[in-house]
C-alpha positions as CSV (number, residue, x, y, z in Angstrom):
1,X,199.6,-183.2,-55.2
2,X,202.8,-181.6,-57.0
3,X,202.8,-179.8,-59.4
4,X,205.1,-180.3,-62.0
5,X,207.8,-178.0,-63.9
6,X,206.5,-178.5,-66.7
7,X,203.0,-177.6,-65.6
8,X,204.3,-174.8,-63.7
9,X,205.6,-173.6,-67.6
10,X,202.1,-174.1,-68.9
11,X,200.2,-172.2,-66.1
12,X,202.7,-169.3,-66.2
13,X,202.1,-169.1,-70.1
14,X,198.3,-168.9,-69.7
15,X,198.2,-166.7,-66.9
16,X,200.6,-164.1,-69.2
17,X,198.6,-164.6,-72.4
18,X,195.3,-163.4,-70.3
19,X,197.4,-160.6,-68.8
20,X,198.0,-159.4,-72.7
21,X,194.5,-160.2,-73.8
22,X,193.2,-157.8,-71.2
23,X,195.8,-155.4,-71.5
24,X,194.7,-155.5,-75.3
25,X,191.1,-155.5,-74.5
26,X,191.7,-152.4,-72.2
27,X,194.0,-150.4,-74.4
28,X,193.6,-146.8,-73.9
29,X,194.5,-143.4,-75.9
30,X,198.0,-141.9,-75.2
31,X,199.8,-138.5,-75.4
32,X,202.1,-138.4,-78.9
33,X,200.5,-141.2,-80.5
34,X,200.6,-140.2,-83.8
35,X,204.2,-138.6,-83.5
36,X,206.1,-141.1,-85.7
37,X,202.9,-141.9,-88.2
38,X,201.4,-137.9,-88.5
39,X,203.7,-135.7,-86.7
40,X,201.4,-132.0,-88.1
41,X,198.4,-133.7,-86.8
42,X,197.8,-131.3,-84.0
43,X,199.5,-128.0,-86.0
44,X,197.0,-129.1,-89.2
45,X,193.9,-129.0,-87.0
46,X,194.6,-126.1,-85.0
47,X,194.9,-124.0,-87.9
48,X,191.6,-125.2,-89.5
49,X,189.9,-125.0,-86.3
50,X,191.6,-121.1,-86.1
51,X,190.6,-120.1,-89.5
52,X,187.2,-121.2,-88.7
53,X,186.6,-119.4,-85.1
54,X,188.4,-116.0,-86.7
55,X,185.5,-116.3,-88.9
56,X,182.6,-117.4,-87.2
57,X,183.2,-117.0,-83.1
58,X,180.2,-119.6,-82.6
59,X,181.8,-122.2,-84.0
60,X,184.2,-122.7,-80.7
61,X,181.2,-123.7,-78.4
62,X,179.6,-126.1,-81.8
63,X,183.3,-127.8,-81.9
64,X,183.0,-128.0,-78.4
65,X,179.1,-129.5,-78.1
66,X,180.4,-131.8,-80.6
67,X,182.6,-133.6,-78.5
68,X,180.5,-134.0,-75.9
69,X,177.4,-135.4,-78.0
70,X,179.7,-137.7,-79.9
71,X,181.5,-139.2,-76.5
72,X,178.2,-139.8,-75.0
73,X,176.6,-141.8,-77.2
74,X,179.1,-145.2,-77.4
75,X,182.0,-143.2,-77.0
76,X,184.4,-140.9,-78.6
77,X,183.9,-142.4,-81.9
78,X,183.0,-139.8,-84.5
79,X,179.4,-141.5,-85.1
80,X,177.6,-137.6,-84.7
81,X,179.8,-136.8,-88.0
82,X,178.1,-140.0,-90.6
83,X,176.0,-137.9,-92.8
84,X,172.1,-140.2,-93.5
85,X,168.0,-139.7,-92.6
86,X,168.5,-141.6,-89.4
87,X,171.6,-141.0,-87.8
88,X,172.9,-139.3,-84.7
89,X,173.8,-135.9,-86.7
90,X,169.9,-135.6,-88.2
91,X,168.7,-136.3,-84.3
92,X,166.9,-133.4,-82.6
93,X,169.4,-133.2,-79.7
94,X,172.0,-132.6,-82.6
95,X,170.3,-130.6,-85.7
96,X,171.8,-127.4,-84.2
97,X,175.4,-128.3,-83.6
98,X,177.3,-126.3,-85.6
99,X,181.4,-126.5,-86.8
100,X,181.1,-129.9,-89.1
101,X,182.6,-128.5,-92.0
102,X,185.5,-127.7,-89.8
103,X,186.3,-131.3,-89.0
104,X,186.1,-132.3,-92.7
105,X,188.4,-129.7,-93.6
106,X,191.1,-130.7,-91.3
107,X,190.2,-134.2,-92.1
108,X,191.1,-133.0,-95.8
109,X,194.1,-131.5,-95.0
110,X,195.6,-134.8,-92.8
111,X,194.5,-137.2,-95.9
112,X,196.9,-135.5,-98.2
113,X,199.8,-135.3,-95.5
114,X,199.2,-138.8,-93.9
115,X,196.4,-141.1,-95.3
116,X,194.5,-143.4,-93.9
117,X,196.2,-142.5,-90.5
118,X,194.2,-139.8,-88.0
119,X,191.3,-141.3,-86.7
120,X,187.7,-138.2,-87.1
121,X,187.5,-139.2,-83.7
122,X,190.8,-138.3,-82.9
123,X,190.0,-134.9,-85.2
124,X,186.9,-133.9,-82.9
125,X,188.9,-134.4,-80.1
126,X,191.7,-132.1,-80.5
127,X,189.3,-129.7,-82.4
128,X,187.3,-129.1,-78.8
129,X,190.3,-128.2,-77.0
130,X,191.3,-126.5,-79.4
131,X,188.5,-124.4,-79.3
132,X,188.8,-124.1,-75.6
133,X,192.4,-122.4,-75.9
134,X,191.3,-120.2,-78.7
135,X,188.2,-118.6,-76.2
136,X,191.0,-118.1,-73.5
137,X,190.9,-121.7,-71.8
138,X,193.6,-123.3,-70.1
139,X,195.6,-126.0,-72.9
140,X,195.7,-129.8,-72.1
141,X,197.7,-132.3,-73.8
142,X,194.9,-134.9,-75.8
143,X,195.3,-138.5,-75.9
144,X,194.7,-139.9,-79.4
145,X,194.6,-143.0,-80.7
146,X,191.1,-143.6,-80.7
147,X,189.3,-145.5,-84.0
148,X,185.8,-144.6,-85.7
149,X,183.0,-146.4,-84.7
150,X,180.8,-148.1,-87.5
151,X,177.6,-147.4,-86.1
152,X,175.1,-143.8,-86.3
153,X,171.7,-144.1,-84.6
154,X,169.7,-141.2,-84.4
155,X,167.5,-143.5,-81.7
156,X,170.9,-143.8,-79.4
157,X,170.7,-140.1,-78.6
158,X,167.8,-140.2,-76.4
159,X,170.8,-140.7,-73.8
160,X,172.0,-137.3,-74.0
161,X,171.7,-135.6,-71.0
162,X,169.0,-132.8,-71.5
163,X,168.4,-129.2,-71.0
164,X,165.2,-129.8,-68.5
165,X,166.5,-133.0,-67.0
166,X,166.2,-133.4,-63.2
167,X,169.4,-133.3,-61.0
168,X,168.9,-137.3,-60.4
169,X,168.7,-138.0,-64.2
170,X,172.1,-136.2,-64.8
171,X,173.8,-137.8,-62.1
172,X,172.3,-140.9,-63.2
173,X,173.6,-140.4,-66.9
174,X,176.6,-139.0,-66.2
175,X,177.5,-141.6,-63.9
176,X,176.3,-144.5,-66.5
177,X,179.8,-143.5,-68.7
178,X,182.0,-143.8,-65.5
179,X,181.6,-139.9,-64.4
180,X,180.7,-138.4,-61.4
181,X,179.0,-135.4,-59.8
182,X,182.6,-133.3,-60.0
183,X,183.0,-134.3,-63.6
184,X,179.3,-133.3,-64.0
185,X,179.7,-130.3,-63.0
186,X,183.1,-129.5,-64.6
187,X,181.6,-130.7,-68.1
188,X,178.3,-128.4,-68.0
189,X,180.9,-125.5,-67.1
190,X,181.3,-125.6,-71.1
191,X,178.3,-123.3,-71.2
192,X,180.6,-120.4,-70.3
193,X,180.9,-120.4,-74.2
194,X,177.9,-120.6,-76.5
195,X,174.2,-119.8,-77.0
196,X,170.8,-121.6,-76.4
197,X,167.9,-121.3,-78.4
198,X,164.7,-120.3,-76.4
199,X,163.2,-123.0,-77.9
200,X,164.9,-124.6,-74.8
201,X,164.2,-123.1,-72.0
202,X,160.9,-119.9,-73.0
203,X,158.8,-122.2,-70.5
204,X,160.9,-121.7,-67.6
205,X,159.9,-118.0,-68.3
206,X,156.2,-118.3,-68.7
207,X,154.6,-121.3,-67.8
208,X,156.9,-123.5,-65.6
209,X,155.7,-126.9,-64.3
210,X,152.2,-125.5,-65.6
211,X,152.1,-122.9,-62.9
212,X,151.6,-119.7,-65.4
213,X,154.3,-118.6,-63.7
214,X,158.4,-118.6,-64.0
215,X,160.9,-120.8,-62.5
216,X,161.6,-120.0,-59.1
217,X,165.0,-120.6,-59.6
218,X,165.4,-117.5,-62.0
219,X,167.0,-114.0,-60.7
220,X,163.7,-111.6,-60.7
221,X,166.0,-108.9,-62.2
222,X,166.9,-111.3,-64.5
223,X,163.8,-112.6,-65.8
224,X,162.7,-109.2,-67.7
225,X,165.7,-109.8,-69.5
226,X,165.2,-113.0,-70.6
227,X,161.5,-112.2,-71.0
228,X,162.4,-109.6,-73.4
229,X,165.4,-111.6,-75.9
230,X,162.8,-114.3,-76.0
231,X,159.0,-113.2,-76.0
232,X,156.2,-115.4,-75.3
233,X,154.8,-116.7,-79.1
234,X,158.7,-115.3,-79.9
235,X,161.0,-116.2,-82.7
236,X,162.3,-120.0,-80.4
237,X,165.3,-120.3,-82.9
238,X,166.4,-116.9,-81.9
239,X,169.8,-117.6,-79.7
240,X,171.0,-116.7,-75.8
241,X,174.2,-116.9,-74.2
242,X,174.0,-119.4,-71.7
243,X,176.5,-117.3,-69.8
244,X,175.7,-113.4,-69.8
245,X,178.3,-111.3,-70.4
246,X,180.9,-114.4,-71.7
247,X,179.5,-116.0,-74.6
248,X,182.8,-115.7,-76.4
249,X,184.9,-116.0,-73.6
250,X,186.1,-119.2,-71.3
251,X,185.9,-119.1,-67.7
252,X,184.4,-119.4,-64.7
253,X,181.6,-116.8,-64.7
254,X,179.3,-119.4,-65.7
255,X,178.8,-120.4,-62.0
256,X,178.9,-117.2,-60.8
257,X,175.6,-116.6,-62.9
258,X,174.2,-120.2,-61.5
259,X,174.6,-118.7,-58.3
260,X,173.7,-115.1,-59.2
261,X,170.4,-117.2,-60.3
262,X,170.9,-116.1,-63.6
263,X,171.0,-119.6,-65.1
264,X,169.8,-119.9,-68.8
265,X,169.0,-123.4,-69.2
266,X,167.0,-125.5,-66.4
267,X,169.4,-128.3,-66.3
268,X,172.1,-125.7,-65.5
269,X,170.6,-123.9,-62.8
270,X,169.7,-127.3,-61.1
271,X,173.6,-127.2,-60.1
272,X,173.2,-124.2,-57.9
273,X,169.8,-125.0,-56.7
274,X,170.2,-128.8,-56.0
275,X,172.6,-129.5,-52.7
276,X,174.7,-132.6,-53.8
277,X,176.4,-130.3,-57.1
278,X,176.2,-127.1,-55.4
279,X,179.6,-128.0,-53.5
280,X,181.0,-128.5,-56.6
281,X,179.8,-125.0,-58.0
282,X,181.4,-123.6,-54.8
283,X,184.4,-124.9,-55.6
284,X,185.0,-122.9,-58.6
285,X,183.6,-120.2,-56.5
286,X,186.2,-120.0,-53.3
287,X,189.0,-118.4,-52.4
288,X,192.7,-118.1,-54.5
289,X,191.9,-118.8,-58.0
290,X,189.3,-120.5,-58.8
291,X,189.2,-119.5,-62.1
292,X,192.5,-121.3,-62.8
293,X,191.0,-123.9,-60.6
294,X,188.5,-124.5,-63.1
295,X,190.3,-124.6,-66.1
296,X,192.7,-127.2,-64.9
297,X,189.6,-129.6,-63.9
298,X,188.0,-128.8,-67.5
299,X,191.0,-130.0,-69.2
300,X,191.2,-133.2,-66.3
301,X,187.1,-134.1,-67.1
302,X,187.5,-133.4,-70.7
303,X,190.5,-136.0,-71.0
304,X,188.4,-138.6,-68.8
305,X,185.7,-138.0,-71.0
306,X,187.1,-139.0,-73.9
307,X,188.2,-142.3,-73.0
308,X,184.9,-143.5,-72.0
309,X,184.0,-146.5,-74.3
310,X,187.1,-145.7,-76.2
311,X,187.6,-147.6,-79.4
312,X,190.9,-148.8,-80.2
313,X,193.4,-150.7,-81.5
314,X,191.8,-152.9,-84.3
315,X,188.6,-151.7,-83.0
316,X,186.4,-149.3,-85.5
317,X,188.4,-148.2,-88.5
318,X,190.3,-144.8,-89.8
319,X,187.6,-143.4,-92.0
320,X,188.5,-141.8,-95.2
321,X,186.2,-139.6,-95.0
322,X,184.3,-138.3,-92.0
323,X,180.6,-138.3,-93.1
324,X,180.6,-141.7,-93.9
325,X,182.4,-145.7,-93.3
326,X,184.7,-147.0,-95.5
């Protein structure tokens, strides 16, 4: 049977209006997207984010957390910043995230020089690389665009990956937003900055897997010194670098410690110890330099990252204010 001209017209139409449906569906963040609509965006948010670290070194690796626990739970959507009894920011996983007041100060600063136009999302976004640069990390341009997301559950952050989960549950999470092993790996390479609280991770020193003894997996020379920051019955809010000797400090000692066994939190020494990350470790390990090696990955996984589950176009909405929805 032949098909007509005029059919051929229709068909053709169709097939193009699905082609721009999905294309719409599937829009993604982009480099410059606020050039025309907010040019300071990225000027305004580096100096708050400056002013704040200059004052408070801790809040790079909070700005940094931030990003991370907001982009796993539905996406890069500022949810972790809604202010309420049961949201994601009052969550356990969260309560000790630090650097909020740092978003709603540049969030202050872009209402009054373009309202109603940078995304929170967006403002958490460049605020972790920012913090990256500022600790002696490697810049990356950040694709914005992205909208706020509508919904805060502190229930949805029982999908955060977590400081004793096994190697398979990692993978398993990491690999539910479209990342894999290398990204894995790269991500949890943000611990070169920051502290832990030995809430998190005292067991591993004392009584791990109930065996009244310490994780294998610790350094013996390291373990009196762990032992003696945080002491069993101890203060568990008091904090620990999760990489000794570079709390403040970007790089790639981090997996020099995982594989000096000096590995703070149990989900982080699992990289070293289990076989099918330790490659990746390695990696940032070899020959040339893989320190620079590292920093160009972190920037690579951080941008992949944040357009998992991206919200955009007339998706979400541009929040007035950060704590709450319009």
């Amino acid at each position: 049977m032949k098909i007509s001209s005029l059919n051929k017209t229709c068909i053709l139409l169709v097939l193009l209006l699905a082609t721009f449906t999905t294309l719409a569906r599937g829009q993604r963040t982009r480099v410059g997207f606020y050039r025309a609509t907010c040019p300071r965006v990225e000027s305004i948010v580096q100096s708050a984010v400056q002013t704040a670290v200059q004052s408070n070194p801790a809040i790079a690796p909070g700005l940094l957390r931030m990003y991370f626990h907001d982009c796993f739970i539905n996406g890069c959507d500022a949810s972790i910043l809604i202010d309420g009894p049961a949201t994601e920011k009052a969550a356990p996983p969260n309560s000790l995230l630090r650097g909020f007041e740092v978003i709603d100060a540049a969030k202050a600063q872009l209402e009054t020089a373009c309202p109603g136009v940078v995304s929170c999302a967006d403002i958490v976004a460049l605020a972790a690389r920012d913090s990256v640069v500022l600790t002696g990390g490697r810049r990356w341009q950040v694709p914005l665009g992205r909208r706020d997301g509508l919904v805060s559950q502190a229930s949805d952050t029982a999908n955060l990956p977590a400081f004793n989960d096994s190697m398979s549950v990692q993978i398993r999470k990491f690999a539910d937003k479209g990342l894999n092993s290398q990204d894995l790996v790269t991500l949890v390479g943000g611990h070169t900055i920051g502290t832990a609280a030995c809430a998190l991770f005292s067991y591993r020193l004392y009584n791990f897997n109930n065996t009244n003894g310490p994780d294998p997996d610790i350094n013996q020379a390291f373990l009196p010194q762990l032992r003696s920051l945080c002491p069993n019955g101890g203060d568990l809010f008091r904090r620990v670098a999760l990489d000794t000797g570079s709390v403040n400090s970007f790089g790639n000692s981090f997996y020099e410690n995982l594989r000096n066994g000096r590995g703070v939190i149990e989900s982080d020494a699992k990289l070293w110890s289990d076989r099918r990350t330790r490659r990746f470790v390695q990696r940032f390990l070899g020959r040339g330099q893989p320190g620079s090696r590292f920093n160009s990955e972190f920037g690579r996984a951080m941008v992949k990252l944040g357009n998992t589950e991206v919200k955009t176009g007339r998706q979400g909405q541009i929040r007035r204010v950060c704590t709450a929805t319009n």
